[in-house]
N, C-alpha and C positions, 0 to 999 in steps of 0.2 A: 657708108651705106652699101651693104651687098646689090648687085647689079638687079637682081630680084625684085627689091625694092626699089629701087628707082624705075624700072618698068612699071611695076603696079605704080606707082605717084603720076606717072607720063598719063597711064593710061585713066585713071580716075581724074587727069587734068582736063584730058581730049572729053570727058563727058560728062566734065560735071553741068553742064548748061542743062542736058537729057535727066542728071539724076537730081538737081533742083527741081527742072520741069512737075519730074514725076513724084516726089516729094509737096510739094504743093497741090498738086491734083489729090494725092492721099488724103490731103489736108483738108482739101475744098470736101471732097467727099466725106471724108468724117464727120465735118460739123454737118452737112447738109443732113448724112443719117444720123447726127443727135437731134438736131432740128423738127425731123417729122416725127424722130418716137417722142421727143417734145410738146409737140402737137396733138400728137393723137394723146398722148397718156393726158393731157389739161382738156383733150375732148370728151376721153371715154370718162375722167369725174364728172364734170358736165353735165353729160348726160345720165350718169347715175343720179346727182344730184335730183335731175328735170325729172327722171321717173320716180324718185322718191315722195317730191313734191306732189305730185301727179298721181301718186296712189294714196296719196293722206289727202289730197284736198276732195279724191271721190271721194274715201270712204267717211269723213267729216265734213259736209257740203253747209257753209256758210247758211244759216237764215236768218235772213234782214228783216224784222218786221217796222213798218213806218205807221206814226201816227200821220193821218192824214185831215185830219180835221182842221186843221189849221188853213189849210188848203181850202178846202171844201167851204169853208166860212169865208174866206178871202173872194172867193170867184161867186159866191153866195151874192155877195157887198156889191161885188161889180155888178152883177149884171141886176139886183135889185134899184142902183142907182140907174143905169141905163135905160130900167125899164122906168123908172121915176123921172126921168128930164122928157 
C-alpha cells in the first residue's frame, strides 16, 4: 500500500464513529421525510374521498319515508286501555 493510502485508512479510522454517526442521522431523516409524504399523501385521498362523498350525498339527499300507522294504532290501544281501567 502506497503511503497515501494508508493515511486515508488512518484517517477514515479516527472518524469513522462521526461518519456512522452521520450516516444514520441521514437515515433517521430519510424515513422520517418518507413518513410525513406518507401521511399526507393517505391524508390528501381521504379527504378527496370525504369531499366526493360529500358532494354526492348533497346533491342526492336521502328520503325516508315511514309508515307510521302502526305506531299511531299501538299508542291508540294504549292509552284507550288507560282510559278504560
Amino acid at each position: 500500500m502506497s503511503q497515501e493510502k494508508v493515511d486515508r485508512y488512518k484517517k477514515e479510522k479516527a472518524n469513522r464513529q462521526k461518519i456512522i454517526k452521520k450516516q444514520k442521522r441521514m437515515h433517521r431523516l430519510e424515513m422520517t421525510g418518507l413518513a410525513l409524504l406518507a401521511a399526507a399523501f393517505v391524508g390528501w385521498i381521504g379527504f378527496s374521498v370525504y369531499q366526493k362523498v360529500d358532494e354526492y350525498q348533497r346533491e342526492n339527499p336521502e328520503q325516508t319515508v315511514m309508515d307510521a300507522t302502526a305506531i299511531q294504532e299501538y299508542l291508540s290501544s294504549i292509552q284507550a286501555d288507560q282510559t278504560a281501567e
